[in-house]
NUBAKE-993050 format. One record per residue (C-alpha): residue in one letter; x, y, z. Coordinates in steps of 0.05 Angstrom, whole numbers, padded with zeros to 5 digits, always signed. Layout:
! residues N
AXYZ;...
! end
This chain:
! residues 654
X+00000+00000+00000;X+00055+00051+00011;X+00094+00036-00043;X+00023+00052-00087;X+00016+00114-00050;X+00099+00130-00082;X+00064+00116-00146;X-00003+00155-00130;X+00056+00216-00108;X+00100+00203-00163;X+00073+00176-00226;X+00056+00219-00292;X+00037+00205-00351;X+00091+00169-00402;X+00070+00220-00453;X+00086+00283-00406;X+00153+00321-00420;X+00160+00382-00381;X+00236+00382-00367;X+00231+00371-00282;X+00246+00312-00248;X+00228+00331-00177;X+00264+00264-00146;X+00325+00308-00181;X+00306+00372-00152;X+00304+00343-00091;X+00372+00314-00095;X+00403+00378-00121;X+00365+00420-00056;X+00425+00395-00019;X+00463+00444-00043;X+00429+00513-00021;X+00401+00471+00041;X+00471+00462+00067;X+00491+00532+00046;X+00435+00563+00085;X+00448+00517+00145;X+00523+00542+00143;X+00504+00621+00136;X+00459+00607+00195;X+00511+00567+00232;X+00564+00629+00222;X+00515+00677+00246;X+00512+00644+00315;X+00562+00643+00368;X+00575+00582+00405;X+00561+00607+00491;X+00620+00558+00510;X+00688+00559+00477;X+00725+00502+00441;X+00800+00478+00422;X+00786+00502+00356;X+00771+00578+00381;X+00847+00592+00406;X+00870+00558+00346;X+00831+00597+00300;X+00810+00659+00344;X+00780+00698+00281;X+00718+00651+00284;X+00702+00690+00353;X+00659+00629+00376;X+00618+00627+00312;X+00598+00563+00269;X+00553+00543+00328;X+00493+00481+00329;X+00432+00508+00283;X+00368+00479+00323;X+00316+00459+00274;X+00259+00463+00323;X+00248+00449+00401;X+00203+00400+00405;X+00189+00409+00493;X+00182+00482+00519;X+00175+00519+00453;X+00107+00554+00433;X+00118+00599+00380;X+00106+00588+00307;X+00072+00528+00333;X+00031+00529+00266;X+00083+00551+00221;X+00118+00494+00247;X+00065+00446+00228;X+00056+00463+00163;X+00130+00462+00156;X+00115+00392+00168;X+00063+00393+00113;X+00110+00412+00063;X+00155+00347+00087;X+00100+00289+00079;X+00093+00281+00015;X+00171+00277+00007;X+00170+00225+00059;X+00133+00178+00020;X+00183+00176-00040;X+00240+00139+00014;X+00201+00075+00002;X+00206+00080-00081;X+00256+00045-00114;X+00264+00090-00165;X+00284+00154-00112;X+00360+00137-00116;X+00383+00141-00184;X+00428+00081-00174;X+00417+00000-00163;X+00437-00028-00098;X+00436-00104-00072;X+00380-00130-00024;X+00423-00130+00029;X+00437-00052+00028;X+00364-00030+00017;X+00358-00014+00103;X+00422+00024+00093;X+00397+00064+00035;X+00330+00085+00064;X+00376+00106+00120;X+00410+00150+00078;X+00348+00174+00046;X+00320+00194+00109;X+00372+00230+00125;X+00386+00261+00057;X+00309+00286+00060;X+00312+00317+00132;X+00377+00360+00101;X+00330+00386+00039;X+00273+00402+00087;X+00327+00433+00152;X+00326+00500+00113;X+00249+00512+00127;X+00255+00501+00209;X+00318+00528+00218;X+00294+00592+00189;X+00232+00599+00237;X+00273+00582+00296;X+00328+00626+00276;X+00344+00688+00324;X+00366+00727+00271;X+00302+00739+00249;X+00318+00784+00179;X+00379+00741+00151;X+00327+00675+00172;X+00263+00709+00135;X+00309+00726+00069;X+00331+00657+00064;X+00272+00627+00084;X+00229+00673+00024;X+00281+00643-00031;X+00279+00571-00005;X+00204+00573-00005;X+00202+00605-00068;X+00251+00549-00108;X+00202+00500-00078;X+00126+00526-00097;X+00154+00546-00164;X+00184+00475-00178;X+00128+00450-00155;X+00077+00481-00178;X+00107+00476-00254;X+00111+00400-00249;X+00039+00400-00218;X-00005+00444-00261;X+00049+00424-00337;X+00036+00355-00315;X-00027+00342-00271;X-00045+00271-00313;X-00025+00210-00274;X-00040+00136-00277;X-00081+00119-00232;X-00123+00175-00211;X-00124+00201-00284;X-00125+00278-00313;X-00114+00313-00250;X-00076+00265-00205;X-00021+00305-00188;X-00071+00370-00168;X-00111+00330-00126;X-00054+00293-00088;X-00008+00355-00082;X-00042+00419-00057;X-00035+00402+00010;X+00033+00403-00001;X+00035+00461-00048;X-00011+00504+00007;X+00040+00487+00065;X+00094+00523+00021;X+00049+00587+00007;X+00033+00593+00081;X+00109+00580+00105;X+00119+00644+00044;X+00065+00685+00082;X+00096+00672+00154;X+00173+00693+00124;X+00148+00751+00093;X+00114+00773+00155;X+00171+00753+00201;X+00216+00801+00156;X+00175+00859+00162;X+00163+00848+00229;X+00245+00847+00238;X+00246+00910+00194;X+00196+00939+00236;X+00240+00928+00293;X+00295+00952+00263;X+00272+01021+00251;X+00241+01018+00321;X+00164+01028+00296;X+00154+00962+00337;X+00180+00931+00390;X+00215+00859+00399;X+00175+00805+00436;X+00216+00792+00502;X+00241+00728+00510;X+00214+00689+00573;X+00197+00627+00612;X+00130+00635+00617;X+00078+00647+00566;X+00020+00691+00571;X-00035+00626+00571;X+00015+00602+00633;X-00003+00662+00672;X-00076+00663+00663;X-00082+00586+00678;X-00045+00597+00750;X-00083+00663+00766;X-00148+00613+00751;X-00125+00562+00800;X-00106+00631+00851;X-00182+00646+00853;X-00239+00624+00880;X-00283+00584+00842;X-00349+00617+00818;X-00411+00595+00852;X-00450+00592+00789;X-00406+00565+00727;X-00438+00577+00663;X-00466+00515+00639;X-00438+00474+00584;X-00480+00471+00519;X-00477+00397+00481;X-00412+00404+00445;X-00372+00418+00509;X-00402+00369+00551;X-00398+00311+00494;X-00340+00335+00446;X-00298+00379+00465;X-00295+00448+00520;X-00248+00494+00491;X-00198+00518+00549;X-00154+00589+00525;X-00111+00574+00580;X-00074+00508+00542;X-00036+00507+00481;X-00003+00443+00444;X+00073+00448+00430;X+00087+00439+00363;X+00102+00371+00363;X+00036+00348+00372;X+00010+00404+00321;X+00061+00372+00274;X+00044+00302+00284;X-00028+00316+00274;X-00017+00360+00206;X+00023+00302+00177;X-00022+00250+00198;X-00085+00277+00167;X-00043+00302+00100;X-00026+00229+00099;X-00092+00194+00109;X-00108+00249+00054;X-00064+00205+00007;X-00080+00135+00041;X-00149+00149+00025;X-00138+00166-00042;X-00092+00108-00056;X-00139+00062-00021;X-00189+00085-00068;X-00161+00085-00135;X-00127+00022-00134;X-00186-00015-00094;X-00220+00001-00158;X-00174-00017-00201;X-00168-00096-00166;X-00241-00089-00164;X-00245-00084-00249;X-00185-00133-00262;X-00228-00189-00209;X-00290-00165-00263;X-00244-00177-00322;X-00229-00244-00285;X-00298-00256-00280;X-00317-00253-00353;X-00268-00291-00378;X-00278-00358-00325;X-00363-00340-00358;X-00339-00344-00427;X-00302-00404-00409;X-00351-00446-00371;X-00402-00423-00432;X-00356-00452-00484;X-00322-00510-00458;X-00405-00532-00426;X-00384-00542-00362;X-00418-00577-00309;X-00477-00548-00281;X-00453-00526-00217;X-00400-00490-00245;X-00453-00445-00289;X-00489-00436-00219;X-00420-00404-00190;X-00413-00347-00234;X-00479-00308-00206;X-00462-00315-00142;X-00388-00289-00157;X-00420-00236-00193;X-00460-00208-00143;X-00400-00225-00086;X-00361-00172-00136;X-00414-00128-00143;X-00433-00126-00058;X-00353-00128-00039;X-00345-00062-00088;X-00400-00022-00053;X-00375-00049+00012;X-00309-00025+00001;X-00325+00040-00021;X-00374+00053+00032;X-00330+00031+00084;X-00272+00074+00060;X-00310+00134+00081;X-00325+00114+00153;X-00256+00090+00168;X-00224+00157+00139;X-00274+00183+00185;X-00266+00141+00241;X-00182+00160+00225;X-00199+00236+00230;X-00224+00234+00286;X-00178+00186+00331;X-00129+00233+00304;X-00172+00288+00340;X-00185+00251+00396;X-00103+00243+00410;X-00105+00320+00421;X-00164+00324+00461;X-00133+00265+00508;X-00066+00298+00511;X-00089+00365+00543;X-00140+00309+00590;X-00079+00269+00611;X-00034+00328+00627;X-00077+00374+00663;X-00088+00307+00707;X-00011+00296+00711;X-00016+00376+00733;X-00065+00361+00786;X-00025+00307+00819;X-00074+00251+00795;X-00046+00186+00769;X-00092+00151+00772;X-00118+00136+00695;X-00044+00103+00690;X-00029+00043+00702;X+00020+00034+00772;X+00076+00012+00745;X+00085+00071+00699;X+00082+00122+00754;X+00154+00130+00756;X+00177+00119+00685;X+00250+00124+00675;X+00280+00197+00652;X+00322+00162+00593;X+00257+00130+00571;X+00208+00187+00580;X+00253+00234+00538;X+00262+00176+00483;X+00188+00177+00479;X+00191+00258+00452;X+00238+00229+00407;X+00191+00169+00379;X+00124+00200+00389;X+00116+00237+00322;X+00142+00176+00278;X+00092+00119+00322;X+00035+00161+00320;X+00036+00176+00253;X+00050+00101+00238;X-00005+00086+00274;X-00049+00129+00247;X-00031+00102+00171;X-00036+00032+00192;X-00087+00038+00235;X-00128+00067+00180;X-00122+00004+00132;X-00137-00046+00195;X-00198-00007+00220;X-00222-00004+00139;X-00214-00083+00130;X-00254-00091+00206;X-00301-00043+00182;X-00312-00081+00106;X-00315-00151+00141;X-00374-00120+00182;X-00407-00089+00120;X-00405-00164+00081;X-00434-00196+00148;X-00496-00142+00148;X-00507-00151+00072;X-00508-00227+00074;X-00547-00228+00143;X-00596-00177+00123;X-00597-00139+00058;X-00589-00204+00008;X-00646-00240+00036;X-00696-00183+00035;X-00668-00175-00036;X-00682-00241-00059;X-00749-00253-00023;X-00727-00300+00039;X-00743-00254+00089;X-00783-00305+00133;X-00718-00351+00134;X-00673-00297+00151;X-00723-00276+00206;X-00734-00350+00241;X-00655-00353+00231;X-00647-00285+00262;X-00693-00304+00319;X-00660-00355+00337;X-00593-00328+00350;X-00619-00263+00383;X-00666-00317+00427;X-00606-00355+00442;X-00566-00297+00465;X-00627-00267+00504;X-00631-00336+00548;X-00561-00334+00556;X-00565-00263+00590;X-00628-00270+00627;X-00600-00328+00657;X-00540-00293+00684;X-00591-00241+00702;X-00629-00286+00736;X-00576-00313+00780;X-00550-00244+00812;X-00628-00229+00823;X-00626-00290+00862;X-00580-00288+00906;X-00592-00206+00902;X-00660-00235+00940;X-00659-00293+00975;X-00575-00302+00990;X-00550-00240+01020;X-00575-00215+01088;X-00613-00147+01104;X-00586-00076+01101;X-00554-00059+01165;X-00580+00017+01154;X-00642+00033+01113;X-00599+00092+01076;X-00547+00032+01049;X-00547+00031+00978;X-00533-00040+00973;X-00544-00099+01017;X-00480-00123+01057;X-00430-00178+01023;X-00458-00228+01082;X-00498-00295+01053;X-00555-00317+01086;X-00595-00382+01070;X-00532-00415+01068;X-00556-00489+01053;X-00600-00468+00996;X-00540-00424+00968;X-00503-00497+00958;X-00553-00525+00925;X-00564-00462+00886;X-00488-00466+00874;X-00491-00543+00857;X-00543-00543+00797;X-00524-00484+00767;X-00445-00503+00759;X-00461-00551+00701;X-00511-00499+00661;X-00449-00454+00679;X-00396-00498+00638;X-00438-00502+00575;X-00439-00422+00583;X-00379-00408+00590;X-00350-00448+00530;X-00400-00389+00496;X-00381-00333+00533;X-00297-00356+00523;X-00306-00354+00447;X-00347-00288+00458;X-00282-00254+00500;X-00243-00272+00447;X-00281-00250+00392;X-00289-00178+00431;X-00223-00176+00449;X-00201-00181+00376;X-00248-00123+00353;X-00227-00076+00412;X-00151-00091+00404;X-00152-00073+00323;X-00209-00020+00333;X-00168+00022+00388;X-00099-00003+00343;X-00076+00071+00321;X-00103+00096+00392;X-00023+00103+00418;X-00055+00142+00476;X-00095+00078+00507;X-00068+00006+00517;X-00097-00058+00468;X-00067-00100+00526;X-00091-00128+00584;X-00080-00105+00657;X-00007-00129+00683;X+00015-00137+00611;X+00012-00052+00586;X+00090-00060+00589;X+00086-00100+00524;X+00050-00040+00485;X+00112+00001+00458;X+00059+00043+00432;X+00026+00066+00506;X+00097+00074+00541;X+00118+00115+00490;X+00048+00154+00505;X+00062+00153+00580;X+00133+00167+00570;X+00127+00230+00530;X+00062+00258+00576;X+00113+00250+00629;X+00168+00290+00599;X+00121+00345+00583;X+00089+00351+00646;X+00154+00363+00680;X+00176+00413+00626;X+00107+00456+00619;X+00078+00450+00682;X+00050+00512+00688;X+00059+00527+00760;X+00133+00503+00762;X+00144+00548+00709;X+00112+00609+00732;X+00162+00590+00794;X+00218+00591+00750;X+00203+00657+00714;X+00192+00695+00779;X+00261+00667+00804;X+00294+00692+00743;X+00254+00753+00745;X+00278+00761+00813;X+00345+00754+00797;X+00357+00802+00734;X+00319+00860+00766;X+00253+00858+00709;X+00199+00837+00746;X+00158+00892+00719;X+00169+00875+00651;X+00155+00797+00668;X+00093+00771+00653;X+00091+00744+00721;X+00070+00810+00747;X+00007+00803+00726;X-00003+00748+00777;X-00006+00806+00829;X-00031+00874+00828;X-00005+00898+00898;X+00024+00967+00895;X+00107+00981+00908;X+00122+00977+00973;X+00145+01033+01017;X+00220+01043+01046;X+00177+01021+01117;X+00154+00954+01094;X+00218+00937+01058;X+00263+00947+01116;X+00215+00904+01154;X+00225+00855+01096;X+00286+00851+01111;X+00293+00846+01179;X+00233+00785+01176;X+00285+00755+01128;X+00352+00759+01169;X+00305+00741+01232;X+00275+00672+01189;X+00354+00658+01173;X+00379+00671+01235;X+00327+00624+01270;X+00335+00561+01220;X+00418+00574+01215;X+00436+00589+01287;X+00511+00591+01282;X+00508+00649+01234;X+00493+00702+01302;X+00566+00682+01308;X+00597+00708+01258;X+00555+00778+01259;X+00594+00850+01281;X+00544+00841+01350;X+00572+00778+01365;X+00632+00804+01422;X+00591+00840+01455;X+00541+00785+01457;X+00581+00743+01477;X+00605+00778+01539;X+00535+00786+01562;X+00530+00704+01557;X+00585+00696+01609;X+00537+00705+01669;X+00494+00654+01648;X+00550+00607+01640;X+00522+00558+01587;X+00564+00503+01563;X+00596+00515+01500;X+00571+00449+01461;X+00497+00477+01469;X+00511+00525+01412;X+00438+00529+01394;X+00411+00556+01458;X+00471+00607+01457;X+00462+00628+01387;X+00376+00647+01399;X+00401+00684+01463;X+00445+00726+01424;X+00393+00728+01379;X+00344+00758+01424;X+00385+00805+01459;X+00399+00837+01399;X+00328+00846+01378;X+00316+00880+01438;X+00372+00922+01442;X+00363+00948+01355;X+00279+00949+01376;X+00299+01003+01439;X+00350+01047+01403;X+00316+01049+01329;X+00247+01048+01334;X+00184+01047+01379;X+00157+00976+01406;X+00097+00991+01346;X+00165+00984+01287;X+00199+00932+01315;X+00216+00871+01272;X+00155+00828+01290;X+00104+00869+01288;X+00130+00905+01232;X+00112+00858+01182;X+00042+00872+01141;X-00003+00818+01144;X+00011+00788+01073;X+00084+00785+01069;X+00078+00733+01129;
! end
């Protein structure tokens, strides 16, 4: 399937000359794409020196690590970013052609060569996310404007000179690459604003974005959690109670935007591929079809031969529709699991912010750090493998279902046995009715006659104490033999639901196909766990809010912090910050004793000690003597009782 997806990407039509060979185009990329890394690589200075720097001091540091994108604490360009992405996928479906390299290799070497061609592909594509992530923002929007340019014009002239293809027909190439094709205009759009914006800058009619810990949707979300919650919350209309509640106070890092653009861009194309060459299998199994009929009518074959060919005919002609049908709802169904990923992120993290761990499974509680930032690393690539995959499993489940209801329902209504199919019908629904009222009927019996009385009349249920013990065992007794033949049933059943679940939830990386005690064995959920993990220790909002007010602290720009907003107390006067500091150096003093010692009142202090003649190991007790003395003594000569240290201090800064 994803090699016919290459050729649904790839393929044109053998009459079709327009001079571009974009598998060359994107071998000669390499070229600007490591010139444009190495102009923004000389541009940056590296913040620790190396060997080579006092060999070769006119580099002054520079030639430092370009960063592509950072894929844990970053929120900006979170969209640009994604349809950065955009512009990669359909790229990333040419490393499985065999006509990408322009060479033959051996079998052996294939793994090695993809290898290559993964890499080779994440070099042409660098240029785009370097120049986003960039701080130099006007050299990174003038390359980024003729990178982008090359690429929609290449593009664009191979699409619209040669739209025919093979298997989708006249406009193949239109229909599979705009996605593509869009991703590249808006990555245009978002240089060409970030260059104005930097020119903007430059001749100071705007002003720079300050760089900080904590973004704005950080602040808001821990000034909600500061106040008190409303009496009377707005209720939620259908939408937010069933679907989705939109929160302004969360944003997705642009990983998981990423992931999410590439994955529906490529269902796009699995759908399409799906499509086209289902129908295609579907006429050559037609063409099959007439010539086994022309065959059976000339050689006058045996009758039951001549009564096969209806029956294959219609199997054809119901499989078709099924197919089709069902391609819809499991693109669908793929859409929105892809959806539903998001919505259970921001679910699962603002639990992991609340301190609940409960929806995970014990022995992931305390994942390893090695693994949990491994999962960032594989997250993108399994989710979007599991989205692909998942779509094609979920379609087959889906088109096994829709030949079951045709052949159980639809055919015999068609063909005028409805009776049969209704005594046949009855009989299994009847068979699985007894089945449940029986087990029905066993809780409601010992529900009545086997437990004993509520010890309360508020208790909801009636205490796990039997009662009518010798009719229990007989109850027991009879019922353990009907219970054998049931279970067979019910084992066969568990299986059966267990195999529907397990490739149902398949591209669901976000909850577990296996069985309690065994989630270890899904790679899938510990990368899910993992990577939940790593974020919530990296964007927890409250943590970081704590971080930016440290660092505000320190550098002296707590006004210009967003973390001011958190509180709109006034300055505070010369009065209230000496008794700041005197609650401070009090606190200190009183959890580090043996500090008094080494303060300028510490002689005379001391002196005054000698009457009480303390031991000296008891330096504790000494140390809050001295301590106390000299409260007293700086309360009597500074200030009135009203100032002293103690009673100084306003009410809130306690």
């Amino acid at each position: 399937m994803i090699r016919n997806q290459v050729e649904l990407v790839d393929s044109t039509a053998p009459d079709c000359q327009n001079g571009i060979s974009m598998d060359l185009f994107l071998h000669l990329s390499i070229i600007p794409a490591v010139l444009i890394i190495g102009v923004l690589s000389f541009l940056q200075r590296r913040a620790k020196r190396l060997g080579i720097d006092y060999r070769l001091p006119f580099l002054d540091g520079r030639f430092a690590v370009v960063v592509p994108l950072d894929t844990i604490g970053s929120l900006s360009n979170r969209w640009s970013y994604g349809f950065a992405f955009g512009a990669v996928s359909s790229s990333v479906l040419l490393l499985f052609s065999e006509g990408y390299i322009p060479f033959t290799v051996p079998a052996w070497a294939r793994a090695i060569v993809f290898l290559v061609g993964a890499l080779e592909v994440g070099l042409v594509y660098f240029p785009f996310f370097a120049c986003l992530s960039t701080p130099f923002r006007t050299a990174g929007a003038v390359l980024g404007i003729l990178y982008s340019l090359s690429w929609i014009a290449v593009t664009a002239w191979d699409t619209f000179t040669c739209p025919s293809g093979k298997i989708l027909g006249k406009y193949q190439k239109i229909i599979v690459q705009w996605p593509c094709i869009l991703s590249l205009i808006f990555l245009l759009g978002r240089f060409v604003y970030i260059l104005v914006k930097a020119v903007r800058v430059h001749l100071q009619l705007a002003q720079e974005d300050p760089e900080e810990l904590i973004g704005q949707h950080q602040v808001q979300h821990v000034r909600r959690l500061l106040r008190k919650t409303p009496a009377k919350s707005k209720p939620l209309n259908w939408f937010q109670s069933r679907v989705y509640e939109w929160d302004p106070y969360f944003k997705f890092p642009n990983r998981i935007i990423g992931t999410a653009i590439i994955s529906l861009i490529g269902l796009y194309t699995m759908t399409l591929a799906d499509y086209s060459l289902s129908d295609v299998a579907f006429d050559r199994a037609e063409s099959w079809k007439n010539t086994l009929k022309q065959l059976v009518t000339s050689c006058n074959q045996t009758e039951a031969l001549g009564t096969m060919i209806p029956q294959l005919e219609e199997f054809i002609d119901v499989a078709r529709k099924s197919w089709l049908a069902t391609t819809i709802f499991a693109s669908l169904n793929s859409v929105a699991y892809t959806f539903h990923v998001l919505v259970c992120y921001r679910k699962h993290l603002k639990r992991l912010w609340r301190g609940q761990k409960g929806f995970i499974p014990e022995k992931f509680h305390n994942p390893s750090s090695a693994v949990s930032v491994a999962s960032i690393t594989r997250y993108s690539g399994w989710q979007i493998a599991f989205t692909l995959w998942g779509y094609l499993i979920v379609h087959f489940v889906h088109f096994l279902f829709a030949l079951l209801f045709v052949y159980v329902l639809v055919l015999p209504i068609k063909h005028g046995r409805t009776l049969n199919m209704l005594i046949n019908l009855g009989i299994i629904v009847l068979t699985i009715c007894l089945v449940i009222a029986l087990v029905v009927v066993q809780v409601t019996l010992v529900q009545i006659f086997f437990l004993q009385d509520k010890m309360s009349p508020t208790d909801k249920q009636k205490p796990l104490a039997l009662n009518n013990r010798k009719a229990f065992h007989c109850f027991n007794y009879f019922f353990f033999f009907y219970n054998v033949v049931m279970g067979i049933s019910n084992c066969i059943l568990r299986l059966l639901c267990s195999i529907v679940a397990g490739t149902w939830l398949v591209s669901r990386i976000d909850r577990t196909i296996m069985q309690r005690g065994y989630e270890g064995m899904d790679a899938g959920y510990s990368t899910w766990v993992g990577m939940i993990f790593a974020d919530h220790y990296h964007n927890n909002p409250v943590m970081v809010c704590f971080c930016q007010l440290l660092v505000s602290t320190t550098l002296e720009r707590r006004a210009a912090s967003p973390y001011s907003t958190l509180s709109s107390r006034p300055s505070e006067s010369p009065v209230n910050s000496r008794a700041r500091r005197r609650w401070m150096l009090f606190y200190t003093l009183l959890r580090n004793p043996h500090l008094i010692l080494f303060r300028k009142h510490h002689l005379s202090a001391s002196s005054s000690l000698e009457a009480f003649s303390f031991p000296q190991s008891d330096a504790v007790l000494q140390a809050w003597v001295m301590a106390s003395q000299t409260q007293s003594r700086q309360a009597a000569s500074e200030s009135p009782p009203e100032t002293a240290v103690i009673p100084a201090i306003p009410a809130e800064d306690c």
